[in-house]
C-alpha positions in Angstrom: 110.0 105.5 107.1 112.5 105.8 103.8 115.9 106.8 106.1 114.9 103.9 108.6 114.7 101.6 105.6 111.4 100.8 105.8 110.5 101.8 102.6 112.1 103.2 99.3 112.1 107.0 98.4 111.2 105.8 95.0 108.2 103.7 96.0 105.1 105.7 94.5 103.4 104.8 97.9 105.8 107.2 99.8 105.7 109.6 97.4 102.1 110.0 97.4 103.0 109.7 101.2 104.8 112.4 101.0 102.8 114.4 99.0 99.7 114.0 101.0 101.0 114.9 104.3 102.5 118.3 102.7 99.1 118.8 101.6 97.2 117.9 104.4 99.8 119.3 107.5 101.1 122.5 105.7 100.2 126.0 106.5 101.5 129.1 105.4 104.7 127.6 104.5 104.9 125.2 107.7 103.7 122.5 109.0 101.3 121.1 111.3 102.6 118.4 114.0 98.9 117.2 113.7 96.3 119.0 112.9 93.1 117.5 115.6 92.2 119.4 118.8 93.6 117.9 122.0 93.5 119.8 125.5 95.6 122.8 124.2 92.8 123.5 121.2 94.3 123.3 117.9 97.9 123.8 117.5 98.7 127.3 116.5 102.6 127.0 116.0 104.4 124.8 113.7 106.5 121.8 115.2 110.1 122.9 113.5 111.4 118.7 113.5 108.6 118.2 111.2 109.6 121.1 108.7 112.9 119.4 108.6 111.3 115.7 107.9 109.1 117.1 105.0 111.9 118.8 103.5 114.0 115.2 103.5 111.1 113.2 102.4 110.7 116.3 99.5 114.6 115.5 98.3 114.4 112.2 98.7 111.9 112.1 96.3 112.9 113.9 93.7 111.8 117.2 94.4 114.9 118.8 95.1 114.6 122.8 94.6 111.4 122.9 96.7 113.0 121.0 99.5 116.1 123.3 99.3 113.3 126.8 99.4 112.2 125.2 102.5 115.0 124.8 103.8 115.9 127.9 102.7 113.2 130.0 104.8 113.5 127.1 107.5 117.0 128.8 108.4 115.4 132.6 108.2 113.5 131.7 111.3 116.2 131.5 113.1 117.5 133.3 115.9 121.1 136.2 115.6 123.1 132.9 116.7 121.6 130.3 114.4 119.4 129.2 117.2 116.0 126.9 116.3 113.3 126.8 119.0 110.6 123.6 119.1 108.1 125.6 117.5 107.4 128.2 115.2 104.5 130.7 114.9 102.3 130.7 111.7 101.7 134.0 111.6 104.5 135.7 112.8 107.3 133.0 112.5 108.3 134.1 115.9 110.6 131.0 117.9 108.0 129.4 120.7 108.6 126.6 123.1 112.1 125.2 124.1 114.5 127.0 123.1 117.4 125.8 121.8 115.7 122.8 120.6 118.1 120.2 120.4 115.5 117.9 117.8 115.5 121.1 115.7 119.2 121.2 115.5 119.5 117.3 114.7 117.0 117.8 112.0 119.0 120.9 110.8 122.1 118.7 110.7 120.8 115.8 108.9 119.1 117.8 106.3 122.1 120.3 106.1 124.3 117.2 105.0 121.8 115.6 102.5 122.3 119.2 100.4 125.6 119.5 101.1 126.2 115.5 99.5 124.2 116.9 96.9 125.8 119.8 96.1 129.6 118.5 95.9 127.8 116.0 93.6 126.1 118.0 91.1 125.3 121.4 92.4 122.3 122.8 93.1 120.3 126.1 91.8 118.6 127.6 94.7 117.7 131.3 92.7 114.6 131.0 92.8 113.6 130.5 96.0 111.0 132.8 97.6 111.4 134.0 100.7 
C-alpha cells in the first residue's frame, strides 16, 4: 500500500502492518505467500516477490540493516547467473517453480534501487549481516 500511495511508511498503522505480517508469514528466514491450506496442502516453498515486498516495507520503515540482511541472503539463493525462480524452498533454499521469474527480477530491481538511493545518500553498514 505505502509505494502505491495509499498510505505513509511513517503511519504507525503500516508499521505495525508491517511488523505483523513478518511475524505472522515468515519462516526460517522467508516468507509465506499465505499461510492456509488450499488444494496443494500448505505451501512448503516461499513466494520470492513477497521476500522482496517485506524487505521494502522493512526500509521504508525505518528498519534499514534488517531489510538490507534480507536482501542480502535474498541474493544467495540465487542461481551461477543471478537467476531468481518463483519460489524458494524452506529447507533447502533450492529455486522451485518458474524459472526465471520475471516478478522476482522486478522485485529485485525495485528493491536493488531503494539501497542503492540510499547508499549514494548516506551509506550503509551491512557487516553484520548473517548469512
Amino acid at each position: 500500500m505505502e509505494p502505491y500511495g495509499f498510505t505513509d511508511a511513517n503511519d504507525i498503522r503500516y508499521q505495525n502492518t508491517v511488523k505483523a505480517v513478518k511475524e505472522n508469514l515468515m519462516y526460517n528466514g522467508l516468507m509465506f505467500r499465505y499461510k492456509s491450506s488450499d488444494d496443494f496442502g500448505i505451501p512448503k516453498s516461499s513466494f520470492t516477490i513477497c521476500n522482496f515486498w517485506l524487505i521494502h516495507a522493512l526500509f521504508v520503515i525505518g528498519n534499514k540493516e534488517e531489510a538490507r540482511c534480507l536482501f542480502e541472503n535474498m541474493i544467495s539463493y540465487s542461481n551461477h547467473l543471478g537467476l531468481l525462480s518463483e519460489d524458494i524452498d524452506f529447507e533447502s533454499k533450492e529455486q522451485l517453480g518458474n524459472f526465471p521469474q520475471a516478478y522476482s527480477h522486478l522485485a529485485l530491481i525495485d528493491t536493488a534501487i531503494l539501497f542503492s538511493e540510499e547508499e549514494k545518500k548516506y551509506g550503509l553498514n551491512i557487516d553484520n549481516c548473517k548469512h
